[in-house]
C-alpha positions in Angstrom: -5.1 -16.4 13.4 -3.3 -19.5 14.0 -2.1 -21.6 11.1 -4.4 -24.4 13.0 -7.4 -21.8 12.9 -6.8 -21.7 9.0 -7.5 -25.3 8.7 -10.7 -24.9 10.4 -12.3 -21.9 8.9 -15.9 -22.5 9.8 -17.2 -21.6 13.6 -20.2 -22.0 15.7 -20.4 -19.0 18.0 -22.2 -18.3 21.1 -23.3 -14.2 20.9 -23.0 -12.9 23.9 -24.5 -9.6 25.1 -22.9 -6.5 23.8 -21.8 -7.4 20.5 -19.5 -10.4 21.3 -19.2 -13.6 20.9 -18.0 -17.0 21.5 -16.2 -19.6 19.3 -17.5 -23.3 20.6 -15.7 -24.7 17.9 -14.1 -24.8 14.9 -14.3 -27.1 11.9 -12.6 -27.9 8.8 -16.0 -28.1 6.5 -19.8 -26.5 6.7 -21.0 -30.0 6.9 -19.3 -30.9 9.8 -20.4 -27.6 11.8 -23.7 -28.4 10.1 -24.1 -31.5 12.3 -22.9 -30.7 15.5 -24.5 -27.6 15.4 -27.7 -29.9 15.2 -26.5 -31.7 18.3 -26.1 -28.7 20.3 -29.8 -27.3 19.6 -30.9 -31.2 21.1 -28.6 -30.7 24.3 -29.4 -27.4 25.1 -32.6 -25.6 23.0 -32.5 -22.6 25.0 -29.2 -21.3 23.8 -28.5 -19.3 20.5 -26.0 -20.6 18.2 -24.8 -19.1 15.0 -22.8 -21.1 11.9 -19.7 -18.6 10.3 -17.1 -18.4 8.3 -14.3 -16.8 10.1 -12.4 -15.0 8.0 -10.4 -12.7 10.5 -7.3 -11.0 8.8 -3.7 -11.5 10.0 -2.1 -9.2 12.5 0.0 -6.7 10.3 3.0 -4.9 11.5 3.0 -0.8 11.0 6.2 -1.3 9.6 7.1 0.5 6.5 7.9 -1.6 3.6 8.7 0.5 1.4 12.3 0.5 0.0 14.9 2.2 1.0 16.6 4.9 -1.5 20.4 3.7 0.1 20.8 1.1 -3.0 20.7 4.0 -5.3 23.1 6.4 -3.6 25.8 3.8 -3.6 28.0 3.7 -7.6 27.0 0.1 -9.0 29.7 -2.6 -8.9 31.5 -2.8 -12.6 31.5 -6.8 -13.0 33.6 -7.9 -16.1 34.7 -4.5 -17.8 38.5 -5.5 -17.1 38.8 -2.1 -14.9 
């Protein structure tokens, strides 16, 4: 999801056969959807549309984050002992 698709978190959707859908927009507050969602029923009655809150995850990577055990093998620098 798109930093621009975070600002604008609730969707009216179109469902389409076979569990999916589509996003006719996207707005920045419930009210907003609210009221064009009102103006779409007036346009066109005979199509279904649906308010949500899309709250899709970000992409994450399958990289491994966990650290590495190199740091430890390596002696620790001696700052200010004089050696």
């Amino acid at each position: 999801m798109t930093y621009k698709d975070q600002l604008t978190p609730w969707c009216i959707i179109r469902p389409l056969p076979n569990m999916r859908t589509q996003i006719v927009g996207r707005f920045r507050r419930r009210v907003d959807a609210e009221g064009h969602l009102r103006i779409l029923k007036q346009m066109i009655p005979a199509i279904h549309y649906e308010i949500m809150f899309d709250i899709t995850p970000e992409p994450t990577n399958a990289k491994d984050l966990t650290p590495s055990n190199s740091y430890l093998a390596s002696p620790s620098p001696s700052f200010g002992r004089g050696d």
